[in-house]
C-alpha positions in Angstrom: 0.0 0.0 0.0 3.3 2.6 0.9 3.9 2.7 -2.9 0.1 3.2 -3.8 0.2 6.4 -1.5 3.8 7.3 -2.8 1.6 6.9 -6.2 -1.0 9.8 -5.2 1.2 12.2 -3.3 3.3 12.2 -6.4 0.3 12.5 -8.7 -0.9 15.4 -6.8 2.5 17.4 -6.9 2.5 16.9 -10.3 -1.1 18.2 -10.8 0.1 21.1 -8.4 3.4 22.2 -10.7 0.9 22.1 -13.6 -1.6 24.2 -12.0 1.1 26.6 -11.4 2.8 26.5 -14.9 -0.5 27.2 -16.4 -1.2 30.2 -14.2 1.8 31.7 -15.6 0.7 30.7 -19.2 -2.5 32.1 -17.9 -0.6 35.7 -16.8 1.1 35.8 -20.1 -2.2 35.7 -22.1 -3.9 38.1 -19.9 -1.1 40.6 -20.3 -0.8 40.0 -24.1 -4.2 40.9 -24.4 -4.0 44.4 -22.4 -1.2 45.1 -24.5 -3.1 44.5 -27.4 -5.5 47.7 -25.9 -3.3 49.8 -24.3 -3.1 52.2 -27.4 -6.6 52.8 -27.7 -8.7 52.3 -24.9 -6.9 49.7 -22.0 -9.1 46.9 -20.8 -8.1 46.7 -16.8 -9.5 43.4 -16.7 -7.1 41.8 -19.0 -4.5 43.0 -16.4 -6.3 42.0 -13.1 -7.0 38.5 -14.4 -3.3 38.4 -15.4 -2.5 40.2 -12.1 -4.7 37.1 -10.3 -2.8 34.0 -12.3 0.5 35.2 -11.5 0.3 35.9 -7.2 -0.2 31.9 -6.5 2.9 31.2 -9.1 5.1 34.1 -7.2 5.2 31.7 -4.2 5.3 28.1 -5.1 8.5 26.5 -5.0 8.6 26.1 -8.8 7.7 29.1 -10.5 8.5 31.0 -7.8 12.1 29.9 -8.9 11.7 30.6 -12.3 12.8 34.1 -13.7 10.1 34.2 -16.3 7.5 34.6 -13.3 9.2 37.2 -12.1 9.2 39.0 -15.8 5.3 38.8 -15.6 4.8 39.7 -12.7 7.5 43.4 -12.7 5.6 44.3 -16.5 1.9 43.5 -14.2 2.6 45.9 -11.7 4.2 48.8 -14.1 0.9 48.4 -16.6 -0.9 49.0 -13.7 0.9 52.0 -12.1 0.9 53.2 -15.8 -2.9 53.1 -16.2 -3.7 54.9 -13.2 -0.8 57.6 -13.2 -2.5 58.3 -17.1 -5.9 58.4 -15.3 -4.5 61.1 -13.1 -3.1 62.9 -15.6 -6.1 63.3 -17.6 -7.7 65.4 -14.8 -5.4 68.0 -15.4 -2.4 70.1 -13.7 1.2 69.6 -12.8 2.9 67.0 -13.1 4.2 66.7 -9.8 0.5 67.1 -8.4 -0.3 63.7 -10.6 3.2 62.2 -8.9 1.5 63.1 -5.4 -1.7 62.1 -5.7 -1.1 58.4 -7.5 -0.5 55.3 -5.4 3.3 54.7 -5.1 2.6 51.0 -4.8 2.4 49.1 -8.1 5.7 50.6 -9.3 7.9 49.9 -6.0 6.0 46.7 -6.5 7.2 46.1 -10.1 10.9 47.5 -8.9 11.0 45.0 -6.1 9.6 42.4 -8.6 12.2 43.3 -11.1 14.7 42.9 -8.6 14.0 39.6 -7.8 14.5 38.6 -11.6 18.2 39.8 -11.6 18.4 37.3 -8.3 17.1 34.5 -10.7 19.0 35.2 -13.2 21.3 38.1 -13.4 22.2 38.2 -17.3 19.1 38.4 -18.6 18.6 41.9 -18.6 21.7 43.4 -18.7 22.0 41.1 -21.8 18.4 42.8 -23.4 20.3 46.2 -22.4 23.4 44.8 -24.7 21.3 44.1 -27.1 19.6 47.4 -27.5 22.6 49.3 -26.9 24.2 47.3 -30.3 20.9 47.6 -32.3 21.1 44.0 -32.2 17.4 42.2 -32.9 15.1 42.2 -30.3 11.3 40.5 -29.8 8.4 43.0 -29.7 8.1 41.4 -26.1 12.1 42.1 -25.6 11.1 46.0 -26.7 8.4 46.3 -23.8 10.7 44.4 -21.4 13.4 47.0 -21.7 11.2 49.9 -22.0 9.5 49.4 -18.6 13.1 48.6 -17.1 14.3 52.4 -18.4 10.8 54.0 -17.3 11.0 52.8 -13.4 14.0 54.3 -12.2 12.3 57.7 -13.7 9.2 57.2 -12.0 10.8 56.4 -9.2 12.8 59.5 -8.8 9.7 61.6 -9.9 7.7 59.9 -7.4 10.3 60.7 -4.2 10.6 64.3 -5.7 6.7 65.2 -5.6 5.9 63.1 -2.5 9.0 65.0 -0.9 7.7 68.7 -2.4 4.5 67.3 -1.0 6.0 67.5 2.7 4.6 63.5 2.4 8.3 62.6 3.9 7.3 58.9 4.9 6.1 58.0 1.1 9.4 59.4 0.0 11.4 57.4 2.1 10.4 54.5 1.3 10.3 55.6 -2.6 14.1 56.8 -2.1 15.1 53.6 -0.3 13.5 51.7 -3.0 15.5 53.3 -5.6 18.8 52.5 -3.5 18.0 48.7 -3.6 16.7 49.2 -7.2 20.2 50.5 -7.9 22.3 48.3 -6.3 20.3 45.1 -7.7 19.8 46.4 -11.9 22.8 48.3 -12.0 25.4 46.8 -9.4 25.6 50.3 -8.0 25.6 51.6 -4.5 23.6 54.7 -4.5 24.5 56.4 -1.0 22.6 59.7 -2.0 19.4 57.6 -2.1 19.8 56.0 1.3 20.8 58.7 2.9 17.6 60.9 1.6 15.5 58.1 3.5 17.0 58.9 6.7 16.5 62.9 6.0 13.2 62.1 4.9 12.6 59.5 8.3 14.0 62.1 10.6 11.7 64.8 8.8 8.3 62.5 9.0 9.8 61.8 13.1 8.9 58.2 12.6 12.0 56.5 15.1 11.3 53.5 14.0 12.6 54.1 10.2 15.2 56.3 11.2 17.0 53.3 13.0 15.8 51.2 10.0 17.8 53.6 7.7 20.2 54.1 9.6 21.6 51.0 10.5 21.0 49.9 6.8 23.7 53.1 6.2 26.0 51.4 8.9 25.9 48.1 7.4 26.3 49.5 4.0 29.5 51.3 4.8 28.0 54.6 3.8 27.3 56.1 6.9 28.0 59.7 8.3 28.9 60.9 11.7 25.4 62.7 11.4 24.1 59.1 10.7 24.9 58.2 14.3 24.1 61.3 15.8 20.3 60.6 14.2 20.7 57.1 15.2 21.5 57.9 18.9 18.6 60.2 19.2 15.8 58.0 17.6 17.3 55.0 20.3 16.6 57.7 22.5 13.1 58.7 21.6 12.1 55.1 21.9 13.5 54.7 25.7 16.4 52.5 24.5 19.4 53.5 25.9 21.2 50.5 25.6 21.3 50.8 22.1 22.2 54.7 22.4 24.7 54.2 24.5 26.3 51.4 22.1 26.0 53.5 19.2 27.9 56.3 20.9 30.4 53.9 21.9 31.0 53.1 18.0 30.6 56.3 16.7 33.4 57.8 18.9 36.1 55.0 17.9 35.3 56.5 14.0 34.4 60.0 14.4 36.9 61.0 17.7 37.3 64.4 16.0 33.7 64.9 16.4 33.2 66.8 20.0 29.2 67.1 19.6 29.6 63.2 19.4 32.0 63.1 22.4 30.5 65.5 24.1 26.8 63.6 24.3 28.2 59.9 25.0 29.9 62.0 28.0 26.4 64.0 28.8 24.7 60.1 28.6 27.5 57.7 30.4 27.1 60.1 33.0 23.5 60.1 33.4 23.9 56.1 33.3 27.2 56.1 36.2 29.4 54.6 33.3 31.7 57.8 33.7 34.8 55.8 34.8 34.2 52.7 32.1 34.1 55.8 29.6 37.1 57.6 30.6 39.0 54.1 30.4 37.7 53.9 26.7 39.1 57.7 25.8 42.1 57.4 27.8 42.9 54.0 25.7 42.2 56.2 22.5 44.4 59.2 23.9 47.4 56.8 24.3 47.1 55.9 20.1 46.7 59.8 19.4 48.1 62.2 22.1 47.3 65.4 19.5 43.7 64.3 19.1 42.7 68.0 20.3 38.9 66.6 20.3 39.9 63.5 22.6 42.0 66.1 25.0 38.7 68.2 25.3 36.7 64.9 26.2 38.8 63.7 28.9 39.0 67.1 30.7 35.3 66.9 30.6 35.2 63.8 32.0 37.5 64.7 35.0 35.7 68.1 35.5 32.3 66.5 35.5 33.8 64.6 38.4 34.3 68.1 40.6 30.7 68.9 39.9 30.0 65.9 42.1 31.5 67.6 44.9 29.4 69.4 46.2 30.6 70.3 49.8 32.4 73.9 50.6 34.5 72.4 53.3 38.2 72.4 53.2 38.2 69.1 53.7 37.2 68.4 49.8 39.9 70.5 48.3 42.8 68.0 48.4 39.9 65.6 46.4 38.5 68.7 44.3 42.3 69.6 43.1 42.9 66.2 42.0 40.5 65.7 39.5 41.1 70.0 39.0 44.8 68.8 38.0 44.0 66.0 35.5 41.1 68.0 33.3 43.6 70.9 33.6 46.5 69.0 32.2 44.3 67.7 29.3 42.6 71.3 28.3 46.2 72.7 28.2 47.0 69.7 26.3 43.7 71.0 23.6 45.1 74.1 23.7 48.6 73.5 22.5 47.0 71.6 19.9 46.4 74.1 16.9 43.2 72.9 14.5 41.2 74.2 11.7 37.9 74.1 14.0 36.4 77.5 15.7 34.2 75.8 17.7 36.4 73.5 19.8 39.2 76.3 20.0 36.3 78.3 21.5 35.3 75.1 24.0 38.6 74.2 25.2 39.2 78.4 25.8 36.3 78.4 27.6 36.5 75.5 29.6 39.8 76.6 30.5 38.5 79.9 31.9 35.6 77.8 34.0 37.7 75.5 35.5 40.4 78.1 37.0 37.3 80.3 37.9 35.5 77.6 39.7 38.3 76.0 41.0 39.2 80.2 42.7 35.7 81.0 43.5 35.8 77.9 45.9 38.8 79.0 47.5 37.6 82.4 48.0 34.8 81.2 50.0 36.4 79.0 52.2 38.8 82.1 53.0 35.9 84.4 54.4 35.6 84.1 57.9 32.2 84.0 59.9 32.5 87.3 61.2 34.9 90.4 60.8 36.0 89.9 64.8 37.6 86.3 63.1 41.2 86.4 62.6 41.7 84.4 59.2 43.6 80.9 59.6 46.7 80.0 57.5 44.4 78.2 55.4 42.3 80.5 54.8 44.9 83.1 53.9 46.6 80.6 51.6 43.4 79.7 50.2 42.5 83.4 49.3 45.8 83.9 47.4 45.4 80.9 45.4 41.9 82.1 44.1 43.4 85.1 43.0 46.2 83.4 40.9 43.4 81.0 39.5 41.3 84.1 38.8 44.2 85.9 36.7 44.5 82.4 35.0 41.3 82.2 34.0 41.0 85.9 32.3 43.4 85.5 29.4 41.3 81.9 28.5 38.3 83.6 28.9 39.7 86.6 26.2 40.6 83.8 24.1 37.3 82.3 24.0 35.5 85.8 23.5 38.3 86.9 20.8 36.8 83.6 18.6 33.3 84.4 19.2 32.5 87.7 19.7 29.3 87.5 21.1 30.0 85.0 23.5 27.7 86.8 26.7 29.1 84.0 29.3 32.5 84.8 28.8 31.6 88.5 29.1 29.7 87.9 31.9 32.6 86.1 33.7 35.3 88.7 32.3 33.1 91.5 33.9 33.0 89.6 37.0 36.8 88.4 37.3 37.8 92.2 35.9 36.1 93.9 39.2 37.6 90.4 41.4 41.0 91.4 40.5 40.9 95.1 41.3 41.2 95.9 36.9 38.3 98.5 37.4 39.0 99.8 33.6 38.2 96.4 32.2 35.2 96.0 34.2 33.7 99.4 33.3 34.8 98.5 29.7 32.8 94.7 29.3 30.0 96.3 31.4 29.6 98.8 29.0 30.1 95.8 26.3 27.8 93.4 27.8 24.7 96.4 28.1 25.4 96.7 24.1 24.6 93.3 23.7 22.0 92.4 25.2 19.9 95.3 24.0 20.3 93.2 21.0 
């Protein structure tokens, strides 16, 4: 009895394969006949009954091998965005406003259709391309082939161009993603300008969930930007995962370590997470492979001031603590500041930063010098401590100059001139950046 079952079960599959092979026989017929009407007056039904043959072929593990399927099935979908982009058109006005107001979805259809048929069988095409290009002999069914294979990646682009004019930003990502893989499968090409408009276009529409999508499909591709992470880090963000953002971060530093936005918010988010420390191991690691890294010098005094913020206490007892970590972000901002680079903005930071620290570092000595009350004869502690603050305060002025000389209309470091001008008894400057500061912030 075993072989009269075998019998059946291979009797059925073979009814099955032949089902399937006529459905695509079916499709062909179908679509010959709307092409028969498409000049004068196209007869949808032609195309939805060959539309109807081919989608059980597509899937079966026969035809859905073969490449012809896939031929019947890319020209399907193209007829059909075809026939009702023309029905748009006919009711008048731009272009563009046809573009927008079409479904998008039979020709990314027919390109993702189109692409499976170079998977099948890469040479067929590009061979039918030859063959046109040499005015060599090609079928009237060859002709169409190739025809709707040069139209697509025009529609395409017209299609992510209106539905971007259109403000539609999520359409035109996916339309501008399409043409990437559309690219990179017909023409072996790998169209960076594409993928990277479906990030702009994800990050325009806010949709977090693309943006990593794109993103990560930049990453993987090679292709990506240090704006690529920076996008990628907020949209982990958005969607409460900070395991990811951090990790990101962490990758984007080890390429982009010239990038002190970059730096600067893995420091801002390790330290909201206590990973301060592991951090600062990683940047150290990368200081010891480049010393003149002016960006990684910047990082690390962050790192080691943002561990004096945590102290907190005005007792003497925290200064030996306080002027350790003081020591270690000093040595590194001096480090920046040697370091001569092309970049106004970190010449500006590390300037700055420079000026803070010393003023900070002189406005808690000062404080510890006053005594509770006049009748109080200062300790020798607290005279010491007064005539370090002053030393730290003239330190801080000529950073602070620096930083104001790059951008002009820096207010805080006009604010704290102003302030350290009158602290050191240099009445003239203070009258003079008073006088400054009132000019600018009438503005």
């Amino acid at each position: 009895m075993k072989p009269f079952y075998l019998l059946i079960f291979c009797t059925l599959l073979s009814s099955v394969i032949f089902a399937q092979k006529s459905n695509v026989q079916a499709a062909w017929r179908a679509l010959s006949d709307y092409e028969a009407t498409m000049i004068e007056a196209p007869d949808l039904n032609y195309l939805t009954t060959a539309n109807d043959k081919i989608k059980p072929a597509l899937t079966h593990e026969t035809t859905g091998k073969q490449y012809k399927t896939f031929v019947y099935k890319f020209l399907i979908d193209y007829y059909f965005h075809k026939y009702y982009f023309n029905l748009e058109q006919k009711k008048g006005g731009e272009l563009e406003l046809a573009y927008n107001n079409v479904n998008s979805d039979y020709i990314l259809s027919s390109a993702e259709n189109l692409g499976k048929l170079y998977d099948l069988e890469p040479t067929y095409i590009p061979k039918l391309l030859q063959q046109a290009k040499d005015q060599s002999y090609l079928s009237e069914d060859e002709i169409k082939i190739i025809n709707a294979v040069n139209s697509i990646y025009n529609e395409l682009n017209n299609f992510s161009v209106s539905k971007y004019k259109a403000n539609n930003y999520i359409d035109a990502s996916n339309i501008y993603f399409n043409i990437g893989i559309y690219k990179q499968k017909t023409q072996n090409l790998l169209d960076s300008t594409s993928f990277q408009n479906a990030l702009i276009c994800a990050q325009k529409a806010n949709d977090n969930k693309k943006i990593v999508f794109y993103a990560l499909n930049l990453i993987e591709k090679k292709i990506a930007k240090n704006t690529t992470y920076i996008g990628l880090t907020n949209a982990y963000l958005d969607l409460k995962d900070t395991a990811n953002a951090l990790l990101t971060l962490k990758q984007s530093v080890k390429l982009y370590s010239n990038d002190y936005f970059l730096l600067n918010k893995y420091i801002t988010l390790s330290t909201a997470k206590n990973k301060n420390d592991e951090l600062l191991r990683e940047l150290e690691t990368s200081y010891n492979n480049s010393p003149n890294n002016k960006f990684l010098n910047v990082a690390i005094g962050d790192l080691y001031y943002s561990k004096i913020s945590n102290i907190t206490s005005e007792s003497a007892t925290v200064v030996p603590a306080y002027e350790a970590q003081f020591t270690k972000a000093e040595t590194y901002y001096l480090n920046a500041s040697k370091i001569k680079v092309d970049n106004e903005d970190i010449n500006h930071i590390t300037n700055y930063n420079l000026g803070v620290l010393y003023y900070n570092f002189g406005a808690l000595l000062y404080n510890l010098s006053i005594t509770k009350s006049v009748k109080v004869k200062p300790t020798a502690q607290q005279i010491e401590f007064e005539k370090r603050s002053s030393v730290l305060y003239q330190k801080a002025i000529p950073f602070f100059e620096a930083a104001l000389t790059i951008h002009t209309d820096d207010t805080n470091s006009m604010l704290a001139l102003q302030k350290l001008y009158y602290l050191v008894n240099n009445q003239p400057k203070g009258i003079e950046m008073t006088n400054k500061l009132k000019v600018y912030q009438k503005k």
